[in-house]
FIKOL-921788 format. One line per field, with one value per residue: residue number from 1; x, z, y of N, C-alpha, C, CB in turn. Coordinates in steps of 0.05 Angstrom, whole numbers. Atoms other than C-alpha are relative to their C-alpha. Glycine has a CB too. Layout:
REM residues N
i NUM  ...
nx X  ...
nz Z  ...
ny Y  ...
cax X  ...
caz Z  ...
cay Y  ...
cx X  ...
cz Z  ...
cy Y  ...
cbx X  ...
cbz Z  ...
cby Y  ...
***
This chain:
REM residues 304
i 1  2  3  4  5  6  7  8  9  10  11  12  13  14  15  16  17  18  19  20  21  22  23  24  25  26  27  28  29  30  31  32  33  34  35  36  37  38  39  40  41  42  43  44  45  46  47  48  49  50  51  52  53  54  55  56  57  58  59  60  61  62  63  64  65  66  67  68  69  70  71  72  73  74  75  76  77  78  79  80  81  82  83  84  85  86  87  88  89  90  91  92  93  94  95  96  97  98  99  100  101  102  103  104  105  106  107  108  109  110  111  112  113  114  115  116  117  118  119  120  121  122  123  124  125  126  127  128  129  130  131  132  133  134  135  136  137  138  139  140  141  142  143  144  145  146  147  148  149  150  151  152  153  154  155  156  157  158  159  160  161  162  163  164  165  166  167  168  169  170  171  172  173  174  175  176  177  178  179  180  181  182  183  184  185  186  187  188  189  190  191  192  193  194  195  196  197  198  199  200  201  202  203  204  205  206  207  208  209  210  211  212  213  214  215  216  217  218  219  220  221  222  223  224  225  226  227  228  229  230  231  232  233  234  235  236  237  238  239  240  241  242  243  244  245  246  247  248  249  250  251  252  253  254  255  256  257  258  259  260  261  262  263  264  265  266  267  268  269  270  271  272  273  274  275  276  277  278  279  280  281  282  283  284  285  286  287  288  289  290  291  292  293  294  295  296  297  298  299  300  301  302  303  304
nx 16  -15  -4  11  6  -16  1  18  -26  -12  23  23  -18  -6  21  2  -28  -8  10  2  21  13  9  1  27  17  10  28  18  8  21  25  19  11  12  23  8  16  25  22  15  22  17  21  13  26  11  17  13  19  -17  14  -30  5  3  -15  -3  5  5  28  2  -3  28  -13  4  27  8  -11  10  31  13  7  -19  -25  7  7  -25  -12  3  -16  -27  -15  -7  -31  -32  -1  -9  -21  -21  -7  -1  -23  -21  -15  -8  -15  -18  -12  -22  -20  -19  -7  -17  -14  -27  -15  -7  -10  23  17  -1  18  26  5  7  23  21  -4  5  25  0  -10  21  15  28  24  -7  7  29  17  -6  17  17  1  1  18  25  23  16  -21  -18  -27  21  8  -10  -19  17  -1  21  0  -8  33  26  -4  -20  5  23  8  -14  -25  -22  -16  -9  -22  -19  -11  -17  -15  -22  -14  -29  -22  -13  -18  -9  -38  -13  2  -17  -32  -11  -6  -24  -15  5  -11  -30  -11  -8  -28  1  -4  26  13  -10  12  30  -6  -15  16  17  25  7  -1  31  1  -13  13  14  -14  -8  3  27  -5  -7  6  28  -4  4  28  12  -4  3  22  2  -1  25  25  4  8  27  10  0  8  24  2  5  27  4  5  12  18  5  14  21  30  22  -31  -15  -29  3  -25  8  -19  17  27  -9  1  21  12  -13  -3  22  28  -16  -10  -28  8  3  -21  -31  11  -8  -33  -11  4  -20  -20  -4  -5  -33  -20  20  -9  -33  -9  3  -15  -21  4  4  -18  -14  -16  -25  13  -14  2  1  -20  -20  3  -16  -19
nz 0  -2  28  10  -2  2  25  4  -2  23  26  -10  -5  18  6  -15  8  29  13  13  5  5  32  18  8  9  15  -13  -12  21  11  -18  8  23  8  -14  -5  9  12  -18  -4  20  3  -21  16  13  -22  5  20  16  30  31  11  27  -8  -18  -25  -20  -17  -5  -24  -20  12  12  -19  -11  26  -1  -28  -6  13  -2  6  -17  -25  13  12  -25  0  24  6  -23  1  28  -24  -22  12  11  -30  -13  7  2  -16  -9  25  13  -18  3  31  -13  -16  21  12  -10  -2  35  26  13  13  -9  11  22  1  -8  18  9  -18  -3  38  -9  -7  35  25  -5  -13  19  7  -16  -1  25  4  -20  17  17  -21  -8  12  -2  30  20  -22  -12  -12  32  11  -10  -9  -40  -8  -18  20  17  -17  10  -26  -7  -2  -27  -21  -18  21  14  -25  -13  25  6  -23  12  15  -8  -35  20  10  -29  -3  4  -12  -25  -2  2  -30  -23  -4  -4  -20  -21  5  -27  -22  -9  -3  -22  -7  4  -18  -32  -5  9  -30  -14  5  8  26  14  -6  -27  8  16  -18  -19  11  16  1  -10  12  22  -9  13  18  -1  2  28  21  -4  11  30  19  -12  21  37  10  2  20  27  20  33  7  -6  12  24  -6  -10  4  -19  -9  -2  -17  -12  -28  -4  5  -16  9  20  17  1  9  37  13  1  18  24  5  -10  6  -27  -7  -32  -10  3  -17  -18  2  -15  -34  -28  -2  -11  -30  -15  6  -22  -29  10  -12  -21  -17  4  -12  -25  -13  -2  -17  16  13  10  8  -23  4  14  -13  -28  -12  12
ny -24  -27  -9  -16  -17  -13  -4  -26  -26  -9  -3  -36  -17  -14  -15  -25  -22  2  -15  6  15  -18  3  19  6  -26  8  22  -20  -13  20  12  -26  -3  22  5  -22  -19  9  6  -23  -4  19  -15  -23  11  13  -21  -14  10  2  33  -3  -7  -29  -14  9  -13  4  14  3  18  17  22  7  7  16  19  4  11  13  23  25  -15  11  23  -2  8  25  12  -5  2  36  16  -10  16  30  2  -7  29  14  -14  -10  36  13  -17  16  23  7  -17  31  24  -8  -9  25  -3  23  -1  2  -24  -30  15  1  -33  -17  16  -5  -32  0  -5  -33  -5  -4  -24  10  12  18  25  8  15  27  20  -4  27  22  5  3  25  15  -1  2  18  21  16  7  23  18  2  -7  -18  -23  -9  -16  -37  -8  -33  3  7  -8  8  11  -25  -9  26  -11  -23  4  13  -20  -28  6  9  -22  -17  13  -2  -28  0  26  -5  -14  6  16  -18  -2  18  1  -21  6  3  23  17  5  24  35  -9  12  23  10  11  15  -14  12  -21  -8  -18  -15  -28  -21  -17  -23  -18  -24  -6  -12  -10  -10  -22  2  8  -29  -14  11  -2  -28  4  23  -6  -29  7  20  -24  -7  34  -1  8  29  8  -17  20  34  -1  -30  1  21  -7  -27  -15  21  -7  -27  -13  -33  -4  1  -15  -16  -5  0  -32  -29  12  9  -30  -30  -15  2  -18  16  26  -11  -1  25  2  -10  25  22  -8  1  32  14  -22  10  31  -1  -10  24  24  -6  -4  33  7  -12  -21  8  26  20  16  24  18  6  5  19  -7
cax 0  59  77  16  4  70  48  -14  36  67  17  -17  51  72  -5  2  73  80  20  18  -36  -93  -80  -64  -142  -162  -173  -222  -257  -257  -286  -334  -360  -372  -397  -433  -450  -472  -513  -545  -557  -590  -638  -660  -677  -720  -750  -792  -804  -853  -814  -839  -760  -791  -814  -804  -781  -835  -827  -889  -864  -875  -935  -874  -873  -939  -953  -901  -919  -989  -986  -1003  -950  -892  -897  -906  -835  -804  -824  -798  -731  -715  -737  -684  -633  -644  -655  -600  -548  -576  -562  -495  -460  -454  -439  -389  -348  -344  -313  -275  -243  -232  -201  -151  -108  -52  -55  -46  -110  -149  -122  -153  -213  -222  -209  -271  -312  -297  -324  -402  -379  -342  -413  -451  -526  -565  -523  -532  -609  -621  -588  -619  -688  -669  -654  -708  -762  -817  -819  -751  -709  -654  -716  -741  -693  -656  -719  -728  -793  -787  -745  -809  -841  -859  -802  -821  -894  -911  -894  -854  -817  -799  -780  -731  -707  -688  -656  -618  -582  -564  -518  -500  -470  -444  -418  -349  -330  -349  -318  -254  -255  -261  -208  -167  -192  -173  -101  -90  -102  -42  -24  -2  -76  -88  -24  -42  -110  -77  -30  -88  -123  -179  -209  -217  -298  -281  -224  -271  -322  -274  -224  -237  -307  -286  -229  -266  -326  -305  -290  -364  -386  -351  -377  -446  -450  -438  -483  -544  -532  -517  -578  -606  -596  -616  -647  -619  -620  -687  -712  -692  -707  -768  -791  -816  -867  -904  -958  -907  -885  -814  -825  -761  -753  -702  -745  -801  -762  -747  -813  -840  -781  -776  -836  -894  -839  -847  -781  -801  -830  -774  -720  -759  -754  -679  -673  -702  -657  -601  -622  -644  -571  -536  -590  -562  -489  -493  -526  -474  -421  -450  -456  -387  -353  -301  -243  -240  -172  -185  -217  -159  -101  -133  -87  -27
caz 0  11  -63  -80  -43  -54  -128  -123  -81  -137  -193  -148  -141  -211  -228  -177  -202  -275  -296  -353  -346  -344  -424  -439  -428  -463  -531  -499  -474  -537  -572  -514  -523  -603  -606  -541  -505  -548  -593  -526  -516  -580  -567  -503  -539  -591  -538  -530  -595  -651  -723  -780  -800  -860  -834  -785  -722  -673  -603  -562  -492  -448  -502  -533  -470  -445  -506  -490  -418  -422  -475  -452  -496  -452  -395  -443  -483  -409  -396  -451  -448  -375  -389  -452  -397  -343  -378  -421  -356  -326  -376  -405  -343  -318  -391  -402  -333  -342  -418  -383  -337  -386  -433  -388  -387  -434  -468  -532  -562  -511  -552  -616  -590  -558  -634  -649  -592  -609  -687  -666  -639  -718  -747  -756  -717  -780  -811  -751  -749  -825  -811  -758  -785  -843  -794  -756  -813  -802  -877  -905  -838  -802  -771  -845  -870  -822  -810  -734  -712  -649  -696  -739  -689  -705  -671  -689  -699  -627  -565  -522  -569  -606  -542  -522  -595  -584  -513  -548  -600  -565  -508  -577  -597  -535  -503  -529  -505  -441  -442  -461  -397  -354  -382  -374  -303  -273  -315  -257  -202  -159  -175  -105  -87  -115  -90  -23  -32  -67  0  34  -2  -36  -99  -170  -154  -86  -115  -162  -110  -57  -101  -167  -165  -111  -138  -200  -167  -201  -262  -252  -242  -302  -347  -314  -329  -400  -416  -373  -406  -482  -473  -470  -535  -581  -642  -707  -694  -658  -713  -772  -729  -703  -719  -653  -656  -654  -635  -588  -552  -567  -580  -541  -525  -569  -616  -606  -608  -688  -702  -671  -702  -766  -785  -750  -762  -681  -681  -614  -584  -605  -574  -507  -512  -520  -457  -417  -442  -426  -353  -339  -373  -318  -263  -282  -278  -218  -184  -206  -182  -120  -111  -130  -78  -85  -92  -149  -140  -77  -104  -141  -91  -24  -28  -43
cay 0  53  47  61  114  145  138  186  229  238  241  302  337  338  358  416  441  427  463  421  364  411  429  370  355  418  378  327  378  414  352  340  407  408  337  327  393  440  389  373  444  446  383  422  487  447  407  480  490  459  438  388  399  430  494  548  533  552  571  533  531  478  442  388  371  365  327  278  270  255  212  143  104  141  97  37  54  64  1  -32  3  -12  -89  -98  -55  -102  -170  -153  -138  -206  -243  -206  -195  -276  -295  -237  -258  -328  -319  -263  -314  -366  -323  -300  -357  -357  -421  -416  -435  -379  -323  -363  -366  -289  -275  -321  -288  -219  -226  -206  -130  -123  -129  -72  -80  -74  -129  -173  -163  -177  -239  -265  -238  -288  -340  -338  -337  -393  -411  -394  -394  -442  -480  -494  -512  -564  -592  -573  -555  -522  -466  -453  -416  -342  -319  -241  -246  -261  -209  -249  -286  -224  -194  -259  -246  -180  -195  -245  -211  -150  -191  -234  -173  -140  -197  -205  -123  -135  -210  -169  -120  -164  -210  -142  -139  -211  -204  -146  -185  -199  -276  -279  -278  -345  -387  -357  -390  -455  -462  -464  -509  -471  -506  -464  -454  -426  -382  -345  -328  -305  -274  -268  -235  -199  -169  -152  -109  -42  -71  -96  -30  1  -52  -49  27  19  -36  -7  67  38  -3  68  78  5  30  12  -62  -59  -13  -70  -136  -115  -45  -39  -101  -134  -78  -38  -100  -76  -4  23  97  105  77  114  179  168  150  219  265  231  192  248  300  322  347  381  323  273  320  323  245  254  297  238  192  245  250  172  156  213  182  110  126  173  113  61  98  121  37  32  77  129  92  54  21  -13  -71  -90  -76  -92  -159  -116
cx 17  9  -24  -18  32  -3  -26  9  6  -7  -10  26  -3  -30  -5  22  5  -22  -6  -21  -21  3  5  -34  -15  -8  -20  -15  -9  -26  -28  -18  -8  -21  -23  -13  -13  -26  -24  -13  -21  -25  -15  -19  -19  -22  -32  -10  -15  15  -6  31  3  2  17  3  -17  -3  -36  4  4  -24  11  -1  -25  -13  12  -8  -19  -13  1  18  28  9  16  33  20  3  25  30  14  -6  20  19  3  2  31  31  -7  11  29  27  11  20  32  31  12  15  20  15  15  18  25  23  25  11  -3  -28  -24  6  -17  -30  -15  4  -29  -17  4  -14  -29  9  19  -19  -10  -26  -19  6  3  -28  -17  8  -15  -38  -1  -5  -19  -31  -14  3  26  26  19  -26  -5  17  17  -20  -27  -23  -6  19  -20  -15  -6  14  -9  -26  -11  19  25  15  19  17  25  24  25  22  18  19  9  22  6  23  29  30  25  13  -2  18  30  7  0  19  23  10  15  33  12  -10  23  -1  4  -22  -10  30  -1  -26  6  8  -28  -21  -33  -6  -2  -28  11  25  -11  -16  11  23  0  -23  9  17  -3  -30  -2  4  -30  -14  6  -21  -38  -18  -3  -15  -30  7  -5  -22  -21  -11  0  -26  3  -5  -25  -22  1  -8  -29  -31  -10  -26  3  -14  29  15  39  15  20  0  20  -11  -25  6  -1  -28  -13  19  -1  -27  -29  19  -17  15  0  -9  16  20  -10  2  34  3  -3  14  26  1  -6  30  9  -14  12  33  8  -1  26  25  4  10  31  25  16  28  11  33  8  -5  22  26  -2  26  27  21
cz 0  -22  -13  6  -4  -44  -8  13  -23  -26  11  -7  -28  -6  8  -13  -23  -21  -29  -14  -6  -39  -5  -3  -13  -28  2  2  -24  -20  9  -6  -31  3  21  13  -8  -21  30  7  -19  -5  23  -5  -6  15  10  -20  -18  -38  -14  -7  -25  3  17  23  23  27  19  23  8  -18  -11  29  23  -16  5  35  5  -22  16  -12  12  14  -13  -9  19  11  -14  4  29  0  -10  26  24  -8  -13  16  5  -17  -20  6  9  -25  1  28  -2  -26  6  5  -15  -13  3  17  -22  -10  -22  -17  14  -29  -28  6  20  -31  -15  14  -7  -31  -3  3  -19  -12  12  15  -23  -18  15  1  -25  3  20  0  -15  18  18  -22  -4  -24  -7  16  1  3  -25  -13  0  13  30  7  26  -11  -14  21  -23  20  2  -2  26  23  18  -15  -4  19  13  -24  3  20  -11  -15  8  21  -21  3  17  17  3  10  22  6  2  27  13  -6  5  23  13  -17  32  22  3  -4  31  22  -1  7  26  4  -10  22  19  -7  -14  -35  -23  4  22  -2  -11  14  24  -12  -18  -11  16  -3  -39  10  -14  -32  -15  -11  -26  -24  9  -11  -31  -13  12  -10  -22  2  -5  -31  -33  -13  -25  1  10  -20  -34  5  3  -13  25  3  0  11  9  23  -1  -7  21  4  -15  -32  -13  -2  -34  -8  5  -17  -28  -26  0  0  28  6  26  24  3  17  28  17  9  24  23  4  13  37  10  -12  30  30  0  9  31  25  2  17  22  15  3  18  -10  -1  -14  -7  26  -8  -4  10  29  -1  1  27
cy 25  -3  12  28  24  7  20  16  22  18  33  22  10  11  29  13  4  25  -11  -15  16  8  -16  -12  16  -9  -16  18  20  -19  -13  27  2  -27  -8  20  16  -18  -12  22  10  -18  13  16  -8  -14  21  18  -23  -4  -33  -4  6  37  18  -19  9  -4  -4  -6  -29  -15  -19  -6  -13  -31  -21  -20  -14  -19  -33  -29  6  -24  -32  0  -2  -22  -18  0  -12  -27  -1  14  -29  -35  -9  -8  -28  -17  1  1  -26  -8  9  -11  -24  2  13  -20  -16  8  13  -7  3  -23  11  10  18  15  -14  9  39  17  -11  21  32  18  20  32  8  0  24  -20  2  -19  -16  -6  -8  -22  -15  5  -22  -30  -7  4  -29  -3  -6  2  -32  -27  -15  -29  -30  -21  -1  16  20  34  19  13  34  15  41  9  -6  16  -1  -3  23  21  -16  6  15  2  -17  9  22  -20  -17  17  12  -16  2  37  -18  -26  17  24  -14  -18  17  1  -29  0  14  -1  -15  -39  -6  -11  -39  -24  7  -25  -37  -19  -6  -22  4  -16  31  13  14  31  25  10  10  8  13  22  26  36  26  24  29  -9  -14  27  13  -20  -2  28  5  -16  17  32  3  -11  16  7  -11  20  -14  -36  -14  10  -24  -34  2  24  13  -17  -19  20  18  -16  7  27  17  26  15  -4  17  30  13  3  21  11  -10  -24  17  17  12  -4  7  -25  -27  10  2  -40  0  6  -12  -17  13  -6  -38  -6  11  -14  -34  3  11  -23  -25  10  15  -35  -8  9  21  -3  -27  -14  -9  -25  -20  -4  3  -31  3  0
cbx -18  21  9  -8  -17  27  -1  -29  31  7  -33  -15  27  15  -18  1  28  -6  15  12  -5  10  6  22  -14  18  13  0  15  30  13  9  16  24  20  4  10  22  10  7  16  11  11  10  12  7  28  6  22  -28  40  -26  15  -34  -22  -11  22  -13  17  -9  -24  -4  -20  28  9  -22  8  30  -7  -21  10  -23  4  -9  -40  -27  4  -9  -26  -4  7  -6  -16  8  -10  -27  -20  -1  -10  -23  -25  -4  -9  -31  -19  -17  -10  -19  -7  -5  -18  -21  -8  -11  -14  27  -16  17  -7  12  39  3  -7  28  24  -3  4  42  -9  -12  10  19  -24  -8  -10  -13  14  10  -13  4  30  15  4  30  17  5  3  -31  -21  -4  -20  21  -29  7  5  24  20  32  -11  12  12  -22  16  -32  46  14  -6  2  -11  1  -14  -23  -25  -16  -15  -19  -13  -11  -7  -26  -8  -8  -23  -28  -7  9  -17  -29  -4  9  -11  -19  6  -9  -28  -21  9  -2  -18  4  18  16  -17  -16  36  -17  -28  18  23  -8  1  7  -34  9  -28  10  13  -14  -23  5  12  5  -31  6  10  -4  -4  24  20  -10  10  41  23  0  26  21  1  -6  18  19  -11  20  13  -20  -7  38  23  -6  22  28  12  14  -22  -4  -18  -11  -26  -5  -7  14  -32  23  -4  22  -6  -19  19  13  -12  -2  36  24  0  -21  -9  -10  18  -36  -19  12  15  -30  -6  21  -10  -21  6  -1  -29  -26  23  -8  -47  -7  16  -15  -26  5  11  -35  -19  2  13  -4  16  -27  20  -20  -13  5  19  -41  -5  -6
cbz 24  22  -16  -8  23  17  -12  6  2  -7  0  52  10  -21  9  32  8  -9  3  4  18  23  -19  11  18  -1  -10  31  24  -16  -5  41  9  -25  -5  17  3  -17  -25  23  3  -22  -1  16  -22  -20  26  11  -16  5  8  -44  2  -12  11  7  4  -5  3  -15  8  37  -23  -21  1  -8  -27  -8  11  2  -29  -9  -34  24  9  -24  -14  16  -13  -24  -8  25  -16  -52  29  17  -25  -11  30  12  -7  6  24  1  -29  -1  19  1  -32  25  13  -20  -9  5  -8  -3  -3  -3  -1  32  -4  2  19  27  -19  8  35  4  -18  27  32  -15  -8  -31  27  -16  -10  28  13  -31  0  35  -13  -17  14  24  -24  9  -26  -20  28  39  15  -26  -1  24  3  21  1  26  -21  -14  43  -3  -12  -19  -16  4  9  19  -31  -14  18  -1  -15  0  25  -11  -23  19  45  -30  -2  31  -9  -48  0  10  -31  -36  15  15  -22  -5  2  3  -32  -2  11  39  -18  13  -23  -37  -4  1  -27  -19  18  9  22  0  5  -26  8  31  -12  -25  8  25  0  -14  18  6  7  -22  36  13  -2  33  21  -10  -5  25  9  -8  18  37  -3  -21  23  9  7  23  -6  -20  9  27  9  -15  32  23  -23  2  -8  9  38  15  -9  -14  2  -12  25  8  7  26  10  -20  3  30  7  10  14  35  -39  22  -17  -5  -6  -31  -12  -11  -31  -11  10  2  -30  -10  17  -11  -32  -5  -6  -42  -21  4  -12  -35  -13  2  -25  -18  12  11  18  -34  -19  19  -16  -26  -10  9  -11  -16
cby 0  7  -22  -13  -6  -18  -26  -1  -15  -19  -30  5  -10  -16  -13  -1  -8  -37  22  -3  -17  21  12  -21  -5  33  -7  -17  16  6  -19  -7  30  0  -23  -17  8  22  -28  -14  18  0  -30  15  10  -18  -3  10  18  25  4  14  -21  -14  1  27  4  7  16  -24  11  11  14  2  14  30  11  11  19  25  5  4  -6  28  2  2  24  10  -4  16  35  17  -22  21  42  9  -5  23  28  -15  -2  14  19  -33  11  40  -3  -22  10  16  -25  -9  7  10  -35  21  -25  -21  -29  19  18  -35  -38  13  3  -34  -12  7  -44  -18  12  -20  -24  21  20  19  2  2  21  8  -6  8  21  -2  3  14  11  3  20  25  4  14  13  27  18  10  -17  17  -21  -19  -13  -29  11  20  -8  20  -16  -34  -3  -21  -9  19  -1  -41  18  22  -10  -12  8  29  -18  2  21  2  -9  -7  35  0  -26  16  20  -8  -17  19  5  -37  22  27  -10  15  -11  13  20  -1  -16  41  21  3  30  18  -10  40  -20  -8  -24  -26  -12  -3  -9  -12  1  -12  -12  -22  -17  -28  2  16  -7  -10  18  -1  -29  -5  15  -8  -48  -9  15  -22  -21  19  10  -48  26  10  -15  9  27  1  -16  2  4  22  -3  -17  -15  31  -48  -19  8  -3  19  -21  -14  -5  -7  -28  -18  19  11  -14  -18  2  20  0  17  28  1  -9  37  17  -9  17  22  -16  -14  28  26  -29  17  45  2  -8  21  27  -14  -8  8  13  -26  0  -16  26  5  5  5  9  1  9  13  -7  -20  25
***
């Protein structure tokens, strides 16, 4: 522990004396401000105004708003979006650990297969959902074709289904990232953790739930943050698997955004949309990393 506190010593000093770090972040910050800042300042604005994206722009107060509020499929899209967040995460986060783990051996044939598992987040999302679209078509699909009857369902024609679908291919997709932080994460725990635990006789099951989870609880958190914020923002591949249906069984609010600004041309009412997703994202992270504490390299060198 006195190295590494002699090493944020340090870090603060030169930060305080050099005068340097400080611009060195002044390009981030430049690019955070063109790309995310000010177009968010401009989705606020509209948010109080009324635009087909033909016409004028008119100011209308607080009525895109009202409008969005009291409509009745709000709730419904909320819904929706915080199932796929939450199913997605359960079903994501186990997967994404254990391949973690696995792949974070260095035989030979791991690294092989982490370039297998990593192939899915190289496709685009509307070239993963025409394919599996194909693949799942009752007539002209996988099922059809190989014979297999329980395949042939109407996998997107029917609510749930289409809904299991959709949960499905998004943690396809994702998967392998997250698989690769956390194989990042157990590299940088201390080996001496585990012949500590060997000397004593600890099996490899009892290893991973008393050290390697353990040790990984921030890199939990980071990778929890990122999946439950992006999940925020599934449209293009819910948008060509699905369209949002059946009915609005998978009508996302990300989804349902486009289809007001761009479909009903309420540019005013779609950007009012955005600003919710802005604040539940910022309400989502502030939470996560309230959960995660305020020092996030404890986890990893409490055995130090």
């Amino acid at each position: 522990m006195s190295a590494i506190t002699a090493r944020r010593t340090s870090s603060a000093a030169v930060s305080r004396g050099g005068g340097v770090l400080p611009w060195l972040a002044l390009p981030a910050l430049v690019a955070f401000a063109v790309f995310a800042l000010i177009p968010l300042i401009g989705v606020l604005l509209l948010s109080f105004t009324s635009w087909d994206t033909l016409g004028e722009i008119q100011l209308t107060g607080l009525e895109s708003w009202r409008q969005v509020l009291t409509d009745p499929g709000l709730p419904h899209a909320l819904w929706v979006t915080f199932l796929i967040m939450l199913l997605s995460w359960g079903f994501q986060t186990p997967a994404s650990i254990l391949i973690g783990v696995f792949l974070a051996g260095h035989q030979r044939y791991r690294e092989l297969l982490a370039v297998l598992y990593f192939i899915p987040l190289l496709l685009s999302s509307a070239a993963i959902a025409i394919t599996f679209k194909a693949l799942l078509d009752p007539n002209f699909g996988i099922g059809a074709g190989l014979g297999l009857d329980f395949l042939t369902q109407d996998w997107l024609g029917e609510p749930g289904l289409a809904f299991g679908v959709v949960i499905f291919v998004v943690s396809w997709q994702y998967i392998p990232f997250h698989s690769l932080l956390y194989q990042g994460g157990v590299r940088q725990i201390p080996r001496s953790l585990y012949e500590a635990a060997e000397l004593d006789g600890a099996g490899r099951v009892r290893m991973f739930f008393s050290i390697t989870l353990p040790q990984l609880k921030y890199t939990i958190i980071t990778s929890s943050t990122l999946m439950l914020v992006g999940s925020l923002t599934f449209f293009d591949l819910i948008f060509v698997l699905t369209e949002g249906g059946p009915g609005d069984a998978t009508r996302a609010l990300a989804l349902d955004m486009y289809k007001r600004g761009f479909q009903a041309n309420l540019m005013g009412a779609a950007c009012v949309i955005g600003v919710i997703l802005v604040l539940v994202g910022l309400a989502l992270a502030m939470l996560l990393r309230r959960i995660g504490g305020r020092d996030p390299y404890a986890s990893q060198l409490e055995g130090v």
